[in-house]
C-alpha positions in Angstrom: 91.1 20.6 32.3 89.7 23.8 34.3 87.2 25.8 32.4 89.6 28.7 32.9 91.5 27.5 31.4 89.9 25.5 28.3 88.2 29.4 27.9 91.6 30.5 27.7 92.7 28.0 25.2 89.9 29.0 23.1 90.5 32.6 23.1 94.2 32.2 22.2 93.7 29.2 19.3 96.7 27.3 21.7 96.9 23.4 21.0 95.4 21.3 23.6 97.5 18.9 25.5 96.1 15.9 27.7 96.8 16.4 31.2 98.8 13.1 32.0 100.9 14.2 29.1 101.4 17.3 30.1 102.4 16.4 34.0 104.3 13.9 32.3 106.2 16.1 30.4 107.0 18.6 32.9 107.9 16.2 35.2 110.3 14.5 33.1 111.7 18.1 32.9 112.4 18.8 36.0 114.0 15.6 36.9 116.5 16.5 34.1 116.9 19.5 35.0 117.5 18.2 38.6 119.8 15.5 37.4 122.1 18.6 35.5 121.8 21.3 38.2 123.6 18.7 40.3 126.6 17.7 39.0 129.0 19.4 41.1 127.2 18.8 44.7 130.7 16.9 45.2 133.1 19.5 43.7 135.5 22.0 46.5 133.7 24.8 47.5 134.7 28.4 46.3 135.6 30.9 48.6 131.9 32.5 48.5 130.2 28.8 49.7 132.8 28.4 52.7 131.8 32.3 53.5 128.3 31.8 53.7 128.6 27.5 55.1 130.7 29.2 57.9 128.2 31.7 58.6 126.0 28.8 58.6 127.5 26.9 61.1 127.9 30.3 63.4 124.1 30.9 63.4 122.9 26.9 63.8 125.5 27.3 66.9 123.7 30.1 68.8 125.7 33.3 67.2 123.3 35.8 65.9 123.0 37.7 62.7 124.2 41.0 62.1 125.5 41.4 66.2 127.8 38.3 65.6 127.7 36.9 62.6 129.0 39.9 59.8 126.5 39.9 56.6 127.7 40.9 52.9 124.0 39.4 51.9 120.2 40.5 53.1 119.7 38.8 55.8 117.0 36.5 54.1 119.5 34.7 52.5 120.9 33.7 55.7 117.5 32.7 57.0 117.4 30.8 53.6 120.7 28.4 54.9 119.1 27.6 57.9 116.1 27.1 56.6 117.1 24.5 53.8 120.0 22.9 56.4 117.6 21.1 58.4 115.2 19.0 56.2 119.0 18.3 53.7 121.4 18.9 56.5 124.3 21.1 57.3 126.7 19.5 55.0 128.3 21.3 51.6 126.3 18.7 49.8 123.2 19.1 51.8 123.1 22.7 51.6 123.7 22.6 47.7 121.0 20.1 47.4 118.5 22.2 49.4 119.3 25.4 47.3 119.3 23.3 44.0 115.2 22.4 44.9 115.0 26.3 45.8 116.2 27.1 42.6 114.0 24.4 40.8 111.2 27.0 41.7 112.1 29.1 38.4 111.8 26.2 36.3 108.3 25.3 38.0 107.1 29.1 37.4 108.1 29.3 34.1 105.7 26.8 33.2 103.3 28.4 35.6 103.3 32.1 33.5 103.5 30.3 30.0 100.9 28.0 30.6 98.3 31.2 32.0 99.2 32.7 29.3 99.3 30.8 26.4 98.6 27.1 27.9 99.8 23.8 28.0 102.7 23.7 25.5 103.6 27.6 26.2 104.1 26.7 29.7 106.2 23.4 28.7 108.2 25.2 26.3 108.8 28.5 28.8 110.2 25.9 31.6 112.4 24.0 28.7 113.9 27.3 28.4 114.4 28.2 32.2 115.9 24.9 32.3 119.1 25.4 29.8 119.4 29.7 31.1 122.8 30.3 30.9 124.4 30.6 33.4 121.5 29.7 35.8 122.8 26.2 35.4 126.2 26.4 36.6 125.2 28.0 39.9 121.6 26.1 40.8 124.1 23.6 42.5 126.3 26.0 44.7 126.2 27.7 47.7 125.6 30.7 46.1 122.4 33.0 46.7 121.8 34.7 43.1 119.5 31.3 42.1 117.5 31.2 45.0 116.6 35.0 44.9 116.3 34.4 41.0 113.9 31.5 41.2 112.1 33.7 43.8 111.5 36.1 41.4 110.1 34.4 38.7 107.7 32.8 41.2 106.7 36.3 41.7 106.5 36.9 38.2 104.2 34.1 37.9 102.2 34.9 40.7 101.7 38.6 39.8 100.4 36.7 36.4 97.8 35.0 38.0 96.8 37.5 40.0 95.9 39.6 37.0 94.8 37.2 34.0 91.1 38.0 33.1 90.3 39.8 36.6 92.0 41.4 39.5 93.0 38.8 42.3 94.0 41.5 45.7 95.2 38.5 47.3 97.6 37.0 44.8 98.8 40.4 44.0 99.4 41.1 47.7 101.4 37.3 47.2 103.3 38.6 44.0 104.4 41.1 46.6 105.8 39.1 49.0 107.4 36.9 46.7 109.3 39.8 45.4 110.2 41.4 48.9 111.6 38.0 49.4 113.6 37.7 46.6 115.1 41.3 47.6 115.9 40.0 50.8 118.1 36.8 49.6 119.7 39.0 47.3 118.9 42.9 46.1 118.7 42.4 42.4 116.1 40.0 43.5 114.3 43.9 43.0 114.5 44.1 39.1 111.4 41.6 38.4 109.3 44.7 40.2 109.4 45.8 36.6 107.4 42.9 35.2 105.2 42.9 38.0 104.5 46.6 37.5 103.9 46.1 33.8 101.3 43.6 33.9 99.8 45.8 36.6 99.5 48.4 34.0 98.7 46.7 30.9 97.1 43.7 31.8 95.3 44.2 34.7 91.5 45.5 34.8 90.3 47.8 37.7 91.3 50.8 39.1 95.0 51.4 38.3 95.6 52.3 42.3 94.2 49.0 43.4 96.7 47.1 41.1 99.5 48.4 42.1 98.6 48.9 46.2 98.4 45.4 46.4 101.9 44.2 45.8 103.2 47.2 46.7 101.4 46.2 50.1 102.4 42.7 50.2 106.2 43.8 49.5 106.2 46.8 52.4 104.7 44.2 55.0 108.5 41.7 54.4 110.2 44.7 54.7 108.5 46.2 57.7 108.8 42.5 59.6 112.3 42.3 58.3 113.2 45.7 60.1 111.1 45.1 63.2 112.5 41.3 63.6 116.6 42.7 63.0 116.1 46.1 64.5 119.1 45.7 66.7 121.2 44.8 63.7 120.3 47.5 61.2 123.2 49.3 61.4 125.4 46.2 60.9 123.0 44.9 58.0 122.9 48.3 56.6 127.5 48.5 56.9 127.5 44.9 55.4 124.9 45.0 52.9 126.0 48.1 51.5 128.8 50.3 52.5 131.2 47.2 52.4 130.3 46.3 48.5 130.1 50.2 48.0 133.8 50.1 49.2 134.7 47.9 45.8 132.2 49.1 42.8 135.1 51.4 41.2 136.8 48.2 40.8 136.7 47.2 36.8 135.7 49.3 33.8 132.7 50.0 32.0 133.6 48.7 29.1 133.9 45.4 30.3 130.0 45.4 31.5 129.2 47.1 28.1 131.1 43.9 26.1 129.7 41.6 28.5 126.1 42.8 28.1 127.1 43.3 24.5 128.2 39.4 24.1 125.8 38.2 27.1 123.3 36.1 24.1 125.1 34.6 22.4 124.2 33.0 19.0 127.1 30.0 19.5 125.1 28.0 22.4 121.8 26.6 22.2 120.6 28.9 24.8 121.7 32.3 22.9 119.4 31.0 19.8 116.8 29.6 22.4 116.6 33.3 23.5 116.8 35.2 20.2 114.0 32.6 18.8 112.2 33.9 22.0 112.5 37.2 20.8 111.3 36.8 17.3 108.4 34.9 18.5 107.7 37.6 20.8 107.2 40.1 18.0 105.3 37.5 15.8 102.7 37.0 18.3 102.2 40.5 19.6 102.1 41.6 16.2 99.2 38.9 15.2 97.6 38.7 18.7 96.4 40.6 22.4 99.1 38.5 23.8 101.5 41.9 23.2 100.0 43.5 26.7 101.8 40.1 29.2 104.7 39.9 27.1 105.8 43.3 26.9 105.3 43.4 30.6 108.1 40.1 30.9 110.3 41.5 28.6 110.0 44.4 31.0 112.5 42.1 33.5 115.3 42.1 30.7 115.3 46.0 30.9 116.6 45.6 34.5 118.6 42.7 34.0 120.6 44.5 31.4 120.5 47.4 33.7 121.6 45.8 36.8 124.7 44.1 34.5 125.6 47.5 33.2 125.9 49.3 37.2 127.4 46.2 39.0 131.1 46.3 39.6 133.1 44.8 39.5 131.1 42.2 37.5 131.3 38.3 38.0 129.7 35.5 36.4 127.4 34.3 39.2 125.6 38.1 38.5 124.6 37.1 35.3 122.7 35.1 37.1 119.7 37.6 36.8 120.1 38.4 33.4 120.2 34.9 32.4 116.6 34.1 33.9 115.2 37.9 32.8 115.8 36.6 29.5 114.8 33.1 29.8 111.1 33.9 30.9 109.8 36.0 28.3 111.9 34.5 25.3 110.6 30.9 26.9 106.6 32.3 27.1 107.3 34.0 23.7 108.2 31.0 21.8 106.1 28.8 23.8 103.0 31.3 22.6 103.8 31.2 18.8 104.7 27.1 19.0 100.7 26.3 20.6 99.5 29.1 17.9 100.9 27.2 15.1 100.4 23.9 16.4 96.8 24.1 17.4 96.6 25.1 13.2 98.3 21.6 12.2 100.8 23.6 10.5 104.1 21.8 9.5 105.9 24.7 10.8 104.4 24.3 14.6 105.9 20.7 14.4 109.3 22.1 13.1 109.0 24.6 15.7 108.8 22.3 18.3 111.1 20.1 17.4 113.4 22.5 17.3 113.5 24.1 20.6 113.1 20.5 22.0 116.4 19.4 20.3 118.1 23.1 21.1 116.9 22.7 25.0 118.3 18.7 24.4 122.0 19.8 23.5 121.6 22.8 26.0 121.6 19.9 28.9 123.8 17.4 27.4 126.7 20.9 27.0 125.7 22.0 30.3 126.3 18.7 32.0 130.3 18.4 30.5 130.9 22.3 31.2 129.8 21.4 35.0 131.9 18.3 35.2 134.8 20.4 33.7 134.2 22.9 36.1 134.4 20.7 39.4 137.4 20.6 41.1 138.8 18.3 43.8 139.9 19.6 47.5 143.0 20.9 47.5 146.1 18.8 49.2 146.3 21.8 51.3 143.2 22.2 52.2 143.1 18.5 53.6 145.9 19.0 55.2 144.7 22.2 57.1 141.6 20.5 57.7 143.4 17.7 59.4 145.7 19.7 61.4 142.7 21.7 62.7 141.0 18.5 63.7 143.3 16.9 65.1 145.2 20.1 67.1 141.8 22.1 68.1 139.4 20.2 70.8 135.5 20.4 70.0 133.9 23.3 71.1 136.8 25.9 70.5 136.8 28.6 67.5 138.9 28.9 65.1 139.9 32.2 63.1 141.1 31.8 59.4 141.2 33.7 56.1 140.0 30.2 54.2 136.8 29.9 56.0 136.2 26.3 54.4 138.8 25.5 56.4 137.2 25.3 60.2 133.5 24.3 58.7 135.2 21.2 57.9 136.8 20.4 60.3 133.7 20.7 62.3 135.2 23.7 64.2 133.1 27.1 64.4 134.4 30.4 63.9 133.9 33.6 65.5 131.2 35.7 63.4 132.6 39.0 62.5 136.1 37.2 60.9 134.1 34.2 58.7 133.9 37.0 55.7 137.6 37.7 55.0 137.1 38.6 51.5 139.0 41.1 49.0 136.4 44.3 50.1 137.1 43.3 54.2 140.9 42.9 54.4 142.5 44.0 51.4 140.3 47.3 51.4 140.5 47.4 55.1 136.7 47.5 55.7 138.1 45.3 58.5 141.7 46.9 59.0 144.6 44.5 60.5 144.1 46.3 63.9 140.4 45.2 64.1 141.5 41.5 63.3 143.8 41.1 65.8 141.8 42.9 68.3 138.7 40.4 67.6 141.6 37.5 68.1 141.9 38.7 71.3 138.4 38.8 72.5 137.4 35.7 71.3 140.9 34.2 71.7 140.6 31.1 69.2 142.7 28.1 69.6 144.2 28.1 66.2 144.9 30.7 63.3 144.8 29.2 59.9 146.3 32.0 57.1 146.7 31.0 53.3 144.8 33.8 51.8 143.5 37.1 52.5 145.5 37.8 55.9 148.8 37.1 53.7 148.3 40.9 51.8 148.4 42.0 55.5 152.1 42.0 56.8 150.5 43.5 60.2 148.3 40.9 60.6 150.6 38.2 60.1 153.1 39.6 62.4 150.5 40.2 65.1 149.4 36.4 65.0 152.6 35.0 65.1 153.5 37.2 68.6 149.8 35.6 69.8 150.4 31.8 69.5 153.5 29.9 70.0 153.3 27.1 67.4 153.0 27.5 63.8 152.6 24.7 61.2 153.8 25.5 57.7 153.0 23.6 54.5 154.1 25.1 50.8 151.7 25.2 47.9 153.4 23.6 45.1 152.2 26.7 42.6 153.1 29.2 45.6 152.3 30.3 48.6 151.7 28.6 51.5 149.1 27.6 54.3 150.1 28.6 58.1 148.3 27.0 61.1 149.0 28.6 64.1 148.4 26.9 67.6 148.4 27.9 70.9 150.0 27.1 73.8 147.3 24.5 75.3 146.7 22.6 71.8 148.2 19.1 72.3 
């Protein structure tokens, strides 16, 4: 062990932990964690994956961001696909495995700010409980980009710790900065964990106050300026897609329902609720009877804007909770971590209790998460395969294909044209795309098939306009209603 941090154990009275037992342990954490995160790699995609796989496939086939391919995210979630297709492949499964290691990153920094903080077993315990966040778990595995700019901010959580334990570090505040900026960039809310890095700026830091802050506010301005200069012929699309186009849809649902949500959020029933209320006792205990008050107020910090980033989104969907779940997790996780290596590092009966404890809660948390996956996952709908097929088998290699059910084309191997792979509820049915720029886009890029069985069906004008456009339609019912239309034209065999 470091002198660092054996000095730290000794100002903090935490328990002492061998390090093969400790690697041991984390390790054996992870792959758990792994092995849950990834129950439904093999489930049908929702609407939001086949969005973002389509867009995918557009930019890994030469179209670019923003000028071709439309954008509802930052554009560094989209660098984010490419970047994790290649080494796993540009396969649903592939991609969900290459996001599930991104997201693995929160786990891995959990331990990283417990263990700087309070040592082995704090950092242990804090990952234990990053491990079971609810519902973190359910969306580690998807194609979905509120883990990955979650785990990214908790990295920058845990670097922004480091770079102010016991002295000032410019560069690994400067890296905090980053780290945030890029967590912005895969997805905005990414932005809220700029309160914990701010706090431990403030009350844990030494130095000049300015210093402490320039730095990450340094590191985060130099993403932002490189994301502006490197997409600063798209800014006005990014800036429509990013913004106006969810602005279109945040009257839709009430404020009560994010009150009762946020109200309802921990919830004592599931292992994680108490895992996070136990947190928050510890919390107190420890600042109360220790300097460890000055970091953890500064994590608990994040929970302010989780909460407040719940309460403003609308309408509100599970996968947001995303950010709440892990704003939570962190400090309730280094919390009860800090108060379990206090007690044990005493002998004390209620250190071993303790840690038994959250070791059997974080237990049933994995074995519950595992069934409420696998109850979850869904197989691909008959009408889906048979889209899939007729767009295989009707559309030659190398032509696009236009459709309201993106998933549709990426499996079939076909690509799409950019700026109609996002047909969701804000572009058609609020007309941030109206019928008349659909149809006109069908006609520039003239695609050899139409495939409707969603969104396009609210749109009578849209519907009418395809069917004068291509000669040959294939129609198959859905036996709980509605249908799936693939329309061909004239030169498919």
């Amino acid at each position: 062990m470091s002198a660092p941090v054996a000095r730290l154990g000794r100002l903090t009275g935490t328990a002492r932990i061998p390090l093969a037992a400790e690697l041991g342990a984390l390790a054996l954490l992870v792959v758990a964690t792994a092995y849950v995160w990834t129950r439904d790699l093999h489930t049908y995609p929702n609407f939001d994956e086949g969005n973002y796989l389509g867009s995918l496939d557009a930019l890994r086939h030469g179209q670019s961001l923003g000028r071709d391919v439309f954008l509802d995210q930052p554009p560094g979630w989209y660098l984010l696909l490419v970047a994790v297709s290649y080494p796993f492949g540009n396969s649903v499964t592939g991609v969900r495995t290459g996001l599930a290691v991104v997201a693995l990153v929160a786990v891995l920094a959990a331990y990283a700010s417990g263990r700087m903080i309070g040592g082995p077993l704090a950092g242990l315990v804090a990952a234990g409980v990053m491990a079971v966040a609810r519902p973190f778990f359910g969306f580690a595995g998807l194609v979905e980009s509120e883990p990955a700019s979650a785990a990214l901010a908790t990295a920058s959580v845990a670097v922004a710790v480091f770079a102010y334990r016991e002295r000032l570090r410019p560069w690994a505040a400067f890296a905090a900065g980053v780290l945030l900026a890029a967590a912005t960039a895969v997805k905005l809310p990414g932005a809220t964990a700029g309160l914990p890095i701010a706090g431990l700026a403030i009350l844990w830091g030494r130095g000049s106050l300015a210093r402490r802050l320039l730095f990450p506010l340094a590191g985060f301005a130099t993403v932002v300026v490189a994301f502006v200069v490197g997409y600063r012929n798209a800014l006005p699309q990014i800036w429509h897609g990013v913004f106006l186009t969810h602005a279109r849809v945040l009257d839709q649902g009430t404020a009560q329902s994010n009150l009762h949500r946020a109200d309802t959020f921990v919830d004592p029933r599931t292992p994680f609720g108490c895992l996070v209320i136990a947190g928050a006792i510890a919390s107190i205990v420890v600042a109360v009877r220790g300097h460890e008050w000055r970091p953890l107020l500064a994590l608990w910090l994040w929970a302010v804007g989780g909460y407040g980033f719940i309460l403003a989104m609308h309408p509100l969907s599970d996968h947001h909770l995303v950010f709440l779940s892990v704003s939570l997790a962190l400090p309730a996780g280094v919390g009860l971590g800090l108060l379990s290596a206090r007690l044990a590092s005493r002998l004390r009966p209620a250190g071993i209790v303790l840690i038994a404890g959250i070791a059997a809660f974080t237990c049933v948390a994995m074995v519950r998460n595992i069934h409420e996956i696998e109850q979850d996952n869904t197989a691909e709908p008959p009408e889906i395969r048979w889209a899939v097929n007729q767009v295989r088998t009707n559309v030659p290699p190398g032509r696009l294909v236009v459709s309201d059910l993106p998933i549709v084309p990426y499996l079939a191997h076909r690509q799409m044209p950019g700026q109609l792979i996002d047909t969701s509820i804000a572009r058609i049915v609020f007309e941030d795309l109206p019928p008349s720029s659909v149809l006109r886009r069908i006609d520039q890029t003239r695609p050899a098939a139409v495939v409707i069985g969603r969104m396009f069906q609210t749109k009578p004008e849209i519907i009418s306009g395809v069917r004068r456009r291509y000669a040959r339609r294939l129609h198959r019912p859905i036996s709980i209603g509605g249908y799936v239309d693939v329309y061909l034209d004239r030169r498919a065999p």
